[in-house]
N, C-alpha and C positions, 0 to 999 in steps of 0.2 A: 356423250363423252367429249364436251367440245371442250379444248384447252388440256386436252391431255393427249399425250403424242400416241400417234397411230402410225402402222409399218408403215405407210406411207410418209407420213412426217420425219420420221427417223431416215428413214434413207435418205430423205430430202437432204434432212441436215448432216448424213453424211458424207456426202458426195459434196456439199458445200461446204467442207470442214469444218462445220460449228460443232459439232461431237467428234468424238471416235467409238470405235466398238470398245476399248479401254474404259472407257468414260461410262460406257453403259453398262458393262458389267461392272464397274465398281459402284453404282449405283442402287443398281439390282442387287448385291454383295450387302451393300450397306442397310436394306431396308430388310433382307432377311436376317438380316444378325441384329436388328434392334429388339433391344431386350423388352418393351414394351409394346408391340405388335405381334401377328401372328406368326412368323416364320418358324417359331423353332416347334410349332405343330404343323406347320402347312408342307414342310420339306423334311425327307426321311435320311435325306444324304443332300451336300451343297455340294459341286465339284470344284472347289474353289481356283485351286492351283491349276488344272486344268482348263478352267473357263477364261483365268486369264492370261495363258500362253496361248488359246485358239481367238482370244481376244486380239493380241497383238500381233500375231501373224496375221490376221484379216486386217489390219490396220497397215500394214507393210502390204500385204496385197492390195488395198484399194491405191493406198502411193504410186505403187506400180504399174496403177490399171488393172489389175489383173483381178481383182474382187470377181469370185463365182456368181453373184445375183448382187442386184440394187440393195438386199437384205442383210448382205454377208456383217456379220457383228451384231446381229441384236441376238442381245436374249432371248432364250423360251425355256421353260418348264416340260420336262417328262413324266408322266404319270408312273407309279412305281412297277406298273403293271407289265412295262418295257423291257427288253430285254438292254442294255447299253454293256458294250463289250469290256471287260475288266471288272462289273460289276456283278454283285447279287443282285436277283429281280427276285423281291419278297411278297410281290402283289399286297401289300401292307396287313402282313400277314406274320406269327411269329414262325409257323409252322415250315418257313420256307428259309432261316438266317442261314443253317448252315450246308445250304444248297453250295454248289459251284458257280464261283462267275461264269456270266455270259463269254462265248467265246466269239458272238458276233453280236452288232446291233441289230436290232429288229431291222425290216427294211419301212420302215416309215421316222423312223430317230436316220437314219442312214441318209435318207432325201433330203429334212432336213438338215444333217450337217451339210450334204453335198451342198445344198445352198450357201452354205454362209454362216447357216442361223447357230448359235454357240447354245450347249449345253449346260442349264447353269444350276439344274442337280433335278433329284427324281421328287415327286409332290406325292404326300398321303393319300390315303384313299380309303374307302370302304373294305374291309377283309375281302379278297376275292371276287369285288367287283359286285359282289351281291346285295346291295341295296341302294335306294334311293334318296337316302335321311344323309348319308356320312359319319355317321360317328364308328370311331375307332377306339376299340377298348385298352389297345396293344400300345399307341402309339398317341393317343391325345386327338381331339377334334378340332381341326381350326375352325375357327368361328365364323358366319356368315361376316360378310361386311358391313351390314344393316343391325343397328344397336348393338353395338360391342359389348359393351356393358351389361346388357341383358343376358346376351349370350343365346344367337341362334343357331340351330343348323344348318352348314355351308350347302348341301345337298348332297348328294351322291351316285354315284360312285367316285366321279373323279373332284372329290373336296379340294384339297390341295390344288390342283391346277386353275379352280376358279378363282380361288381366295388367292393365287400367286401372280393372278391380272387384276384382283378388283383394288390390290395390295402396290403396286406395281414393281413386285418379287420379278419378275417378268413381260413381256410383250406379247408372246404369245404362246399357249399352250397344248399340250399334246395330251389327249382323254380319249377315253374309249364309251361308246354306248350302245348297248344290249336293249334297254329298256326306259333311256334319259338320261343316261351318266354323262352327257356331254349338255344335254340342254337342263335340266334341272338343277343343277349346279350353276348353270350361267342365272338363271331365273332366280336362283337365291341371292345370287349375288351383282345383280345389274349390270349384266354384262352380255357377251354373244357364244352363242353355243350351234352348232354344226354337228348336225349326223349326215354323212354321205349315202352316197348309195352304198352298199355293202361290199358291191365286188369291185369299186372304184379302187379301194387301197388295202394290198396285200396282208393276212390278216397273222403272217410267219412274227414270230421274238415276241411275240406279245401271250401271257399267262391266259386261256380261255376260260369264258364263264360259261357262253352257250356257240358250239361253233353255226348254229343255224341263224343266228339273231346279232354276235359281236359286230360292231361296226368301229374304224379308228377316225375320229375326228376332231376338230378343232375349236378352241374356248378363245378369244381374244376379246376386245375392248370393243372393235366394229365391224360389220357388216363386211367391209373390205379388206379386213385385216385377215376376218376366216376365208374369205375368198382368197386369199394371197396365201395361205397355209394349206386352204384345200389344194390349189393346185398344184403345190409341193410335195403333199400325201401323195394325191395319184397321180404326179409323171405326167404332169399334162403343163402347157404351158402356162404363165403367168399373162394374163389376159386384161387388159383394163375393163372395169365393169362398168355396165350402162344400167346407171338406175332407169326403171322403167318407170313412167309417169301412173300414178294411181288413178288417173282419169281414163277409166275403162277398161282396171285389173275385174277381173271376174272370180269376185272368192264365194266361197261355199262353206258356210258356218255351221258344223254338226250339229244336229239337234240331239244326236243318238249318242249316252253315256257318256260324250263328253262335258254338259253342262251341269250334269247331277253333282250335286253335295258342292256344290263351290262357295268357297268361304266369301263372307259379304262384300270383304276389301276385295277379292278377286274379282268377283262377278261386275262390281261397281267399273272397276278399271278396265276390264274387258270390253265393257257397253260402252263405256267413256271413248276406246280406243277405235270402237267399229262405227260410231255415229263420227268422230274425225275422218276418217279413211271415204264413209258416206259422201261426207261435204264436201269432201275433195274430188269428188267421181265415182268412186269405187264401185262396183254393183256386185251390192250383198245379197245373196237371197241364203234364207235357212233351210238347210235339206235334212230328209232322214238317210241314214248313213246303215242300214241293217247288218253291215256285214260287222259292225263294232260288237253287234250283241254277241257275234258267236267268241269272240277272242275269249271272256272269263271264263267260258264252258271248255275252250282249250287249255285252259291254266289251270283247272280245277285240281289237277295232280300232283301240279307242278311245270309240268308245259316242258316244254324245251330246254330252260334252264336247269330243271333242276334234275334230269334225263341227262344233259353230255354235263352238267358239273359234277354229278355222282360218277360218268364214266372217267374224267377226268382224274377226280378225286376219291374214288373207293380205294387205293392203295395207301395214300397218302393220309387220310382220315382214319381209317386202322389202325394205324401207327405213331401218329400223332394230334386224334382226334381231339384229345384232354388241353390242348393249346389254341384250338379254333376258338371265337366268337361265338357261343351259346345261341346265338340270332343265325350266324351264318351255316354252322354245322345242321342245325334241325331243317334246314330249306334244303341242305343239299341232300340230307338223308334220306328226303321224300322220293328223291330218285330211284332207291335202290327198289319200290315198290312197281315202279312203271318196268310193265313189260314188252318183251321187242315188237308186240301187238302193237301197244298202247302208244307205241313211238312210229309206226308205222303208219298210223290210224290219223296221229299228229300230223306229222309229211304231208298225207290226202290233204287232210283239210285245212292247212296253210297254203297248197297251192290252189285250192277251190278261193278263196279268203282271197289271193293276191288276184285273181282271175276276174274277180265281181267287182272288187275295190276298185282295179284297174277302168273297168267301163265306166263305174258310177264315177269316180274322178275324171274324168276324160272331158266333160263340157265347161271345166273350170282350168284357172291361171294355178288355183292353191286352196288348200283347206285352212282356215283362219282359225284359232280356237287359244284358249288359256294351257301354258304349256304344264303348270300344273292348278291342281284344284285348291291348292293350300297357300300360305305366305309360308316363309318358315317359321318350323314351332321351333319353342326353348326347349334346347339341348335339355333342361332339368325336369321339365314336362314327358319328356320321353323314357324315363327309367322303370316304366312302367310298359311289362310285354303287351300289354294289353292295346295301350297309347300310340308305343312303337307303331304293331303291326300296320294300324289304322294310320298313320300319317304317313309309312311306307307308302301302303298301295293307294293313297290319293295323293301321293309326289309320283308315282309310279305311272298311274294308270292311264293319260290321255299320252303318253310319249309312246308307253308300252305298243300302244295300236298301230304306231307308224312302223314300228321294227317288225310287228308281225305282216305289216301289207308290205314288205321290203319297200319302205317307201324314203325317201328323202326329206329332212325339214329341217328349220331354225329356229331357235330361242332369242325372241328381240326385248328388252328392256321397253315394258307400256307402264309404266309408275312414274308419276311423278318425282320430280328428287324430294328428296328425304321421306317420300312414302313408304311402306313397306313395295318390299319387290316381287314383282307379280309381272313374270312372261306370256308371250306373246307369238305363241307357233304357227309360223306358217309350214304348209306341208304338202306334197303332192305324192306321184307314184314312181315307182324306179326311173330311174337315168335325167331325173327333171330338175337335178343338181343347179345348172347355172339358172335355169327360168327362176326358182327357187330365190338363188343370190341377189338378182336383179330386180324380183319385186320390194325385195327385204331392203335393199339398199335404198328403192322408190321411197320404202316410209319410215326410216327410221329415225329420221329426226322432226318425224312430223304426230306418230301417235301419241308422242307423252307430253302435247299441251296441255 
């Protein structure tokens, strides 16, 4: 990402009056409204009028001194899935237009305004959060940033937020992931993708998909920028980060489910990026990881998503089921078969799963692995349920495993430029948030020689 501004740089040049937050929102403003780019599929609502009166009063408060954070004025994107007070939150969805506006902001849209950071409209996304691919039937697909022209899948679930950084609709964005929607989207579109630990950031205003697995985290440009957004999510302070040097990180590269079926450019670039990290120090050893086999044997029903989205949504689908996504309705409807046994039985053995995980991780810095097994395929290649299903659950299935070991990890950009784009997860177990930051930040400008 070098020469392209990072919260860092931006507040630089705030605070040295080479911008204003004026200046950035009308920018931001300007590159969603071109009619030859993606914005008017990547953004479901602009807040236009609003984004530039919290614009100029952050500009009158930095005058003053009085600016809330080093941040106050940049841009970020909200995923639809938010609640933002005065607004509908239709989780890009048709079945929810004639909902009531929010009467509050979620409390993670809340932190960040408290910061500074300006609102500058809600990004597309997957119907209900439920897939991995992005396409939206309701509302149009923004396109990957990677051969436009061709026309690829941005990822999903939170489409729009990636494509509103890779685009730069935004500085940084607000996504949610259950099962990748923060880091497979970043992967599709070379960029940085952050899942938290789960109970770090309050999970109120926000539409659920599964409330055992939802996590709220952050898509931006760098390594530091989602560390500057994480610690705004969870109420923690804004910390300078210490990359750690890669001379004697100790990662641990899954042998188990995660390497199967990985596409040639994937697996090329993966090898590419762990023989760099090698020469630098690193010490790689390849482990078997046993406790990944059992996760498909827990989803086999449907798993946890599709148990609290059928609770969530058995009212709602009744009555306006003829409006859902044909993709999304049939996953949710697997739920209504799981019985309070069968969810109960789930519970057990997610907390046996986080228990084993937790040991077997314990002698390592981080688990190293392809964040998915795919590049993204052509949106036109997917009209086909059969196709779908299949590039779903291999965008799906190595992110899937961290949310079920409640574990924390990040999506880094290992492709060369103009290569297709193919991430790079690191990952460990709960609360290993910043250790996490700190190695990521060590190599991220150093795997994609």
């Amino acid at each position: 990402m070098k020469n392209k501004p990072t919260l860092a740089t931006l507040a630089e040049d705030l605070e040295g009056g080479r911008t204003s937050a004026r200046e950035l929102v009308d920018q931001c403003l300007a590159r969603i409204a071109d009619a030859s780019g993606e914005g008017i599929r990547t953004f479901l609502h602009v807040d236009r009028e609003a984004a530039i009166e919290a614009a100029e009063a952050m500009d009158r408060l930095r005058a003053a001194r009085a600016a809330p954070s080093p941040y106050a004025g940049i841009p970020v994107s909200i995923k639809d899935l938010f609640d933002i007070k005065g607004q509908v939150t239709r989780a890009g969805s048709r079945a929810l237009e004639d909902s009531p506006p929010a009467e509050a902001d979620a409390t993670a849209v809340a932190r960040l305004r408290r910061a500074g950071f300006i609102v500058i409209g809600r990004t597309n996304m997957t119907e209900f959060a439920y897939s991995g691919i992005g396409i939206n039937p309701h509302y149009g697909t923004p396109k990957s940033a990677w051969q436009r022209d061709v026309g690829h899948v941005p990822g999903g679930s939170s489409s729009g937020a990636a494509v509103s950084i890779a685009d730069g609709m935004a500085y940084g964005a607000l996504g949610t992931d259950t099962g990748g929607s923060c880091r497979i989207p970043a992967a599709y579109n070379g960029i940085v993708g952050f899942k938290p630990t789960q109970r770090r950031v309050p999970l109120d205003g926000g539409v659920p998909l599964s409330f055992t697995l939802d996590s709220f985290g952050p898509l931006a440009r760098t390594v530091g920028c989602c560390a500057v957004l994480d610690a705004v999510l969870a109420d923690e302070p804004v910390r300078p980060l210490q990359p750690r040097p890669i001379r004697g990180m100790r990662l641990a590269v899954p042998t188990t489910v995660v390497l199967d079926e990985l596409e040639d450019e994937v697996a090329r670039t993966f090898e590419r990026a762990l023989e760099v990290l090698s020469r630098q120090g690193a010490l790689l050893e390849r482990i078997a990881v046993p406790e990944f086999l059992d996760v498909a044997a827990m989803n086999v029903k449907g798993g946890f998503a599709a148990s609290e989205s059928y609770a969530w949504h058995r009212y709602l689908i009744t009555s306006k089921g003829d409006v859902y996504d044909p993709r999304v309705s049939s996953r949710i409807l697997r739920g209504e078969s799981l019985s309070a046994a069968d969810y109960i039985d789930l519970l057990a053995a997610r907390r046996s799963l986080i228990a084993r995980s937790t040991v077997r991780l314990a002698p390592y810095d981080a688990l190293v692995m392809p964040t998915t097994a795919i590049t993204p395929p052509r949106i036109a290649d997917l009209a086909d349920d059969k196709a779908f299903t299949k590039a779903n659950l291999l965008s799906l299935r190595n992110c899937t495993l961290i949310n079920m070991i409640d574990g924390c990890a990040i999506s880094l950009p290992a492709h060369r430029e103009g290569g297709a784009p193919v991430g790079l997860m690191l990952a460990a177990a709960s609360g290993s948030d910043r250790r996490i930051f700190e190695l990521a930040a060590g190599m991220e400008d150093v795997i994609r020689v």
